[in-house]
N, C-alpha and C positions, 0 to 999 in steps of 0.2 A: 136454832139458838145454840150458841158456845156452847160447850159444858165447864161448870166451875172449874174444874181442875185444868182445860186449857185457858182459860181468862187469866188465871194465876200465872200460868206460863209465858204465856204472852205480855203479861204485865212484868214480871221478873224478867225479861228479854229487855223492853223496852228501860226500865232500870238501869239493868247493865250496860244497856250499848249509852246513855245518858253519861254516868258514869266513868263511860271508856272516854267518848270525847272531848270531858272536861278535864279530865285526868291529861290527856295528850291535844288539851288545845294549846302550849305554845308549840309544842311541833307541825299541827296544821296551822297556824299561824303564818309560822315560820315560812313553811312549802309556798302556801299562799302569797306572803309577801315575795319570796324568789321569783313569782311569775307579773311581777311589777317591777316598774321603774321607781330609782330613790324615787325623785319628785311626789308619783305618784304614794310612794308610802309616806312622805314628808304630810303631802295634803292629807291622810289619811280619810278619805270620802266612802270609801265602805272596806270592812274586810274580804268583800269577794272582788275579786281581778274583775273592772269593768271591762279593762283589755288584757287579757292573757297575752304575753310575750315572753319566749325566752332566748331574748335576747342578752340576759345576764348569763346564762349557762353557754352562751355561742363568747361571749366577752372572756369568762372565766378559763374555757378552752383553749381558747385565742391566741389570747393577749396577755397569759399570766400561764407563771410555772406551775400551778395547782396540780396539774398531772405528776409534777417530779415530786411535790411534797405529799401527794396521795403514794403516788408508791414506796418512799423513805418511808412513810408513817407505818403504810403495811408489813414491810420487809422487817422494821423494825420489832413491831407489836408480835408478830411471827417468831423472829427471832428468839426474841423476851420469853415467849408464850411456851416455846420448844423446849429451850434453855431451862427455867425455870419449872415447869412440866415434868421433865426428865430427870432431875433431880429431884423434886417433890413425891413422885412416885415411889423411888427406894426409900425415902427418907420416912413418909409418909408410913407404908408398910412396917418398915422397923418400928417405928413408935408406937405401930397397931399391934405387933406380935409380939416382941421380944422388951423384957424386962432387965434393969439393968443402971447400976450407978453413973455409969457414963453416959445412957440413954436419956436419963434424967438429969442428965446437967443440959445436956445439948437439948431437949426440951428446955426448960428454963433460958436458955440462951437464946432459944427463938423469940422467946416472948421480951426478954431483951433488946436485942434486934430490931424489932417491928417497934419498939417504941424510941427506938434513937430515930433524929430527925434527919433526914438525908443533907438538908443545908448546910450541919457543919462535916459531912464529908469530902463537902463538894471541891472544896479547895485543893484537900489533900488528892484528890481523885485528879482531878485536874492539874496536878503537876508529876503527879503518875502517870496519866495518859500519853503528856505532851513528849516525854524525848521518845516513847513507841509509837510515836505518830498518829494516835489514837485521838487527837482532837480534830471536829470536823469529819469524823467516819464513822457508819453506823455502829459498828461494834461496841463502840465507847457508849452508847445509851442501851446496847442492847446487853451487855454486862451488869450495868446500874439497874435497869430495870427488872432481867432477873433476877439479882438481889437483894432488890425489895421486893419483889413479889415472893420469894422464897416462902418466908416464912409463913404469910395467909395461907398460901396455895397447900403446905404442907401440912397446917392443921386441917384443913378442909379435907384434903386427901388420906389424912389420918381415919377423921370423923367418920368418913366412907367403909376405909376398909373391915374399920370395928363394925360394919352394920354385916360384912360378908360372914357368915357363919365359916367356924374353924373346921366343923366337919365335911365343911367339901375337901380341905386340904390334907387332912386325916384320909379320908377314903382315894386322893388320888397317893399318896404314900404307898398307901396301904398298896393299892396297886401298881406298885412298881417307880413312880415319879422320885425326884428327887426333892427337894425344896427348891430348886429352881425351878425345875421341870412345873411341879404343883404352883408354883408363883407365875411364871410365863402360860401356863396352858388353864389354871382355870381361874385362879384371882384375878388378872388382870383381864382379860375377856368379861366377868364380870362387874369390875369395877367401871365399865364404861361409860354407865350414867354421872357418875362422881366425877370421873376423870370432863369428862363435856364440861361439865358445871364449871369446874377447875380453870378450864382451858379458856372458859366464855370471862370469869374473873378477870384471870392475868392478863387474856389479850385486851381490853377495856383499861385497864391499868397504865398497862402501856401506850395501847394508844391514845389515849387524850391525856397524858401528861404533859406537862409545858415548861416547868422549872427545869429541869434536867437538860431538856432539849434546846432550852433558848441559851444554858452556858458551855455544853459541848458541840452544839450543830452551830457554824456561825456564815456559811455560804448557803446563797440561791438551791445550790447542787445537792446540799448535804439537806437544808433541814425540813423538820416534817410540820403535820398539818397547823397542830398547836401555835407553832411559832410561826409559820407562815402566811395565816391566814390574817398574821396583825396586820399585813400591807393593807388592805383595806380600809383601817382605823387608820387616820391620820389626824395633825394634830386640829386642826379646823374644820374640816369635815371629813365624813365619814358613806364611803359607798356602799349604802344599807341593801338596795338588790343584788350585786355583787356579792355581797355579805351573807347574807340569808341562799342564796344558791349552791356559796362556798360550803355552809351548813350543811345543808339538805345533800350533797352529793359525800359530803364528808360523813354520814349517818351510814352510808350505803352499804361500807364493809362488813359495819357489826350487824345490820340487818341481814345479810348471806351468812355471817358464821354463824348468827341466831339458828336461822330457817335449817342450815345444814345438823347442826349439832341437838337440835331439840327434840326429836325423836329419842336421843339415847337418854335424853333426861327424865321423859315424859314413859319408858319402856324399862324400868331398871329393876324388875323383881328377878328373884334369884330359886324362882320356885322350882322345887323338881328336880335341884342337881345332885343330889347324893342318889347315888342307885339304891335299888331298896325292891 
């Protein structure tokens, strides 16, 4: 016979995993439906594939540019995520360490910033781009996009570094460091969980954005998933397996930077670093 306390356990398991499926059944939906023909999703006769084919995913390889707008989308969100990243981190630390009239405007400015609408810059951006040749080429969304991401990424990276105790940066001083030195060699090595989090935000940002991308990317060549995956959608009908596959392979990227990046999230205590 059980013992109570595993019954509970077992009961709390069964919960959760209850819970998880319902929570992500339009994503197994989704998958589901990619391994069906429209028709058969049209007739809808059950949610499990009587016939598994994929023959959408042989279609979408094929017979559609999906590979070039997967790779604009990554290069891009990349880009964005670096771009944006790299800035956030100085910026971010400053407004963790250092006090100051002009630190607090440019705080306030960010919060500014994040609440203007990108729509009415778009124009003006757009006729800046055009005589540097920057319409139709990544760079042109991968500017836009780190500068909306700016500002998020920065509080967030702020929030972080105010969780790092100051006397690890006192004792490596103390030990000869510089402020750079104590910034490069123990702040940032611990800020790795923060920094991940960071990094998983902006690239997500960028990549499934669509406004941006659908009025600077206007070629086959240039643009990314967002905008590319409207071929699909047409005006009378609509190629729902092809669609649902384009989904599910389009899921794939943020699922590896997840997998890659979750450890430093899930690993981020800072125990034990002052000697002592």
């Amino acid at each position: 016979m059980a013992a109570p306390g595993s019954s509970r356990r077992w009961a709390l398991t069964g919960a959760v995993a209850v819970i998880a499926v319902f929570i992500n059944l339009p994503i197994i939906l989704m998958v589901l439906n990619s391994l069906q023909s429209t028709e058969a999703i049209i007739a809808r006769e059950t949610i499990i594939p009587r016939v598994a084919t994929l023959d959408n995913y042989r279609f979408l390889m094929a017979e559609t540019p999906f590979l070039t707008y997967l790779r604009n989308s990554v290069l891009t969100a990349l880009g964005a995520t670096i771009f944006s990243l790299f800035c956030a981190v100085f910026a971010g630390y400053a407004l963790s360490r250092f006090r100051g009239r002009l630190l607090d405007v440019y705080s306030t400015a960010l919060f500014a910033v994040q609440m203007f609408p990108i729509i009415l810059a778009l124009i003006p951006l757009f006729l800046l781009f055009r005589p540097l040749g920057l319409i139709d080429h990544p760079l042109s969304v991968i500017i836009v996009y780190g500068v909306i991401n700016l500002p998020f990424v920065t509080w967030m990276a702020r929030s972080y570094f105010d969780t790092i105790p100051r006397e690890l940066e006192e004792a490596a001083l103390i030990d000869g460091c510089s402020h750079f030195g104590a910034f490069f060699r123990i702040v940032l090595p611990l800020s790795g969980p923060g920094l991940a989090a960071v990094s998983i935000f902006a690239f997500l940002l960028a990549y499934n954005e669509y406004f941006v991308a659908n009025v600077f990317l206007r070629t086959k060549d240039a643009m990314t998933l967002p905008v590319g995956i409207q071929m699909f959608l047409q005006q009378f009908a609509t190629d729902w397996g092809s669609l649902t596959a384009a989904a599910t392979v389009t899921m794939a990227p943020t699922l590896v930077l997840f997998l890659f990046v979750q450890k430093y999230i899930t690993h981020g205590a800072v125990d034990g670093g002052v000697k002592g």
